[in-house]
C-alpha positions as CSV (number, residue, x, y, z in Angstrom):
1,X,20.1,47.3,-46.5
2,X,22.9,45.4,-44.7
3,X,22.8,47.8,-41.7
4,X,19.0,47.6,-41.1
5,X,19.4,43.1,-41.5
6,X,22.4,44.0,-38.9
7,X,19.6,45.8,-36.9
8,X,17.1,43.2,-37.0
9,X,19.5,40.6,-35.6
10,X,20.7,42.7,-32.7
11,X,17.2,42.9,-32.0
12,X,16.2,39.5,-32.1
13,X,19.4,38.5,-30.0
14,X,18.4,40.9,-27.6
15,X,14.9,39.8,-27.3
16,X,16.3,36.0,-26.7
17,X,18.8,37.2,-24.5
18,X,16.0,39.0,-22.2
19,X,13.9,35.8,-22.3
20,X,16.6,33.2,-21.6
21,X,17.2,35.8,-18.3
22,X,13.6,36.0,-17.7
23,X,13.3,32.3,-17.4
24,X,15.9,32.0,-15.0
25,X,15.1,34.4,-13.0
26,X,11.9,32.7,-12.5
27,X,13.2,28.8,-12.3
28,X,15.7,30.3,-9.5
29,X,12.4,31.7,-7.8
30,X,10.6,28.6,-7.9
31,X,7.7,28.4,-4.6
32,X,10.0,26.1,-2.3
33,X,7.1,24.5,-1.0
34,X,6.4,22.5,-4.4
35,X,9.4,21.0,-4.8
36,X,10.1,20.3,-8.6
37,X,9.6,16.1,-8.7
38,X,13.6,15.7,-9.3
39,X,14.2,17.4,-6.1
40,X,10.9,15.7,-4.2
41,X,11.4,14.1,-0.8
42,X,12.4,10.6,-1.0
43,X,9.5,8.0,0.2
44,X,9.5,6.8,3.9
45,X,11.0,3.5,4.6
46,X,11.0,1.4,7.7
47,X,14.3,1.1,9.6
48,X,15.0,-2.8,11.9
49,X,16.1,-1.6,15.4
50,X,16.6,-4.0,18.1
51,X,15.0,-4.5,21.7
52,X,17.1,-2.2,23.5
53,X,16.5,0.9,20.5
54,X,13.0,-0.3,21.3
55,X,12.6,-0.1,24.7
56,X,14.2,3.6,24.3
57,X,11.5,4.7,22.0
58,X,9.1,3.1,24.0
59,X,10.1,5.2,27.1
60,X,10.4,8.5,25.0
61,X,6.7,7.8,24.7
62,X,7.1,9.4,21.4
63,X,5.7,5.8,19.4
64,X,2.5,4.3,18.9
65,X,3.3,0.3,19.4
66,X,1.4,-1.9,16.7
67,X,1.1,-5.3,16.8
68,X,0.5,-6.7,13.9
69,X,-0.4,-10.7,15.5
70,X,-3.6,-12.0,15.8
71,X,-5.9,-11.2,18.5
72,X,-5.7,-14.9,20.1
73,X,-1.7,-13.9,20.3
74,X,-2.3,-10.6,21.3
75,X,-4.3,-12.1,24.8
76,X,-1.8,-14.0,25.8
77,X,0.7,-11.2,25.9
78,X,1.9,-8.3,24.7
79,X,3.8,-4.6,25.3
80,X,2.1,-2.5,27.1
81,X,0.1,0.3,25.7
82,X,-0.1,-1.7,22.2
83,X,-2.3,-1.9,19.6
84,X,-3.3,-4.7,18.1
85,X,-3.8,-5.0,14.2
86,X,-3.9,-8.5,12.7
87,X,-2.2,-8.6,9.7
88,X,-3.8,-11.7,8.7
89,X,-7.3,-9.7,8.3
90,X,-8.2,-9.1,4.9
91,X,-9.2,-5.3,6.1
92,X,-5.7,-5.1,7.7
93,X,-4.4,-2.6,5.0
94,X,-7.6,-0.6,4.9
95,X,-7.5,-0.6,8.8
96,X,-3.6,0.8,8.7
97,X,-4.4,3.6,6.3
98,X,-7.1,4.7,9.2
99,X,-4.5,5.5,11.2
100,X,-2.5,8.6,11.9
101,X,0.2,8.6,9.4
102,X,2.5,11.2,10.4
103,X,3.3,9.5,14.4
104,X,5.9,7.1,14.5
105,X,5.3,3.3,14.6
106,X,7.2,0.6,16.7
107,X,5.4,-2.9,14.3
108,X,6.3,-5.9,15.6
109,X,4.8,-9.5,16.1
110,X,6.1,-13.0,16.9
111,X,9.5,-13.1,15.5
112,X,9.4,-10.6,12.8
113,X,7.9,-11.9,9.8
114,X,5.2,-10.3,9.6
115,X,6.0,-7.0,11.2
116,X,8.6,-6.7,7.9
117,X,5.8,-7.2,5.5
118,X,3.6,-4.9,7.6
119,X,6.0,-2.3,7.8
120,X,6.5,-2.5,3.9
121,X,3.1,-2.0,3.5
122,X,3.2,1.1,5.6
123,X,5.8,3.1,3.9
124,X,4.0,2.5,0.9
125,X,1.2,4.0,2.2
126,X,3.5,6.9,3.3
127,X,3.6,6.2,7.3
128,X,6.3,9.1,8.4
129,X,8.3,6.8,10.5
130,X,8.4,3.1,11.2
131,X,10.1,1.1,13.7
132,X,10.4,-2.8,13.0
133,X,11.4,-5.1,16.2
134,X,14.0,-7.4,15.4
135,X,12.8,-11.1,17.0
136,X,9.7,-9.7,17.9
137,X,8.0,-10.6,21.0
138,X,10.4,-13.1,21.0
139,X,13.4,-11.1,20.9
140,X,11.9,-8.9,24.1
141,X,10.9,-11.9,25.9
142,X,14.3,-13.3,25.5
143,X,15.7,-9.8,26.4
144,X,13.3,-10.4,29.9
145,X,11.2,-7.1,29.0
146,X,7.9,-7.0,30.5
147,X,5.3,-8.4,28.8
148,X,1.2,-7.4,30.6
149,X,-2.2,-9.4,29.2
């Protein structure tokens, strides 16, 4: 009797034993294109750079520029090849999440008010990469940077 009890706990060791290596086996194998959420990437944020990291990605021509003043602001000057977004409109945030969310952004507007809140808004509406302009249009006019209307 004691020798088949003996039997029956091999056996169930055994069987746990198999299981425990099946399991890893197959966490070790996990699809590395869905992450497990521990390991998932970490959200976007937007990084300050200053007029002369602007002007840099500017000429990579590897940015979209967005600026975020109003339209009356925008007319009187702005970067070339911008795009204006007023972030005073109520349908500014429904506007920005319109847009292509995996180019980089260079935001900016006056002196950087509301370029920071815009650019918070963006990475939480998962924009890959966002530039904010320290100053700016202030900053680049006081940094003699062209300027078209």
């Amino acid at each position: 009797m004691n020798h088949m009890k003996s039997i029956r706990i091999y056996l169930t060791l055994a069987g746990l034993a198999t299981l425990l290596t099946f399991a890893t086996t197959r966490v070790s194998q996990a699809d590395p294109t869905n992450p497990p959420a521990a390991q998932a990437p970490k959200p976007s944020t937007s990084q300050l750079i200053d007029v002369t990291e602007a002007e840099k990605l500017i000429a990579s021509k590897k940015v979209v520029i967005l600026d975020v003043r109003t339209p009356a602001e925008f007319a009187d000057g702005h970067l070339a090849g911008a795009t204006n977004l007023d972030f005073r409109d109520p349908e500014f945030q429904a506007k920005l999440a319109k847009l292509d969310k995996s180019q980089p952004y260079l935001v900016h507007c006056a002196i950087g008010g509301r370029s920071a809140k815009a650019s918070k808004v963006m990475t939480k509406l998962d924009f890959k990469s966002v530039y904010d302009l320290k100053g700016g249009l202030e900053a680049w006019k006081k940094a003699e940077k062209p300027v078209e209307k």
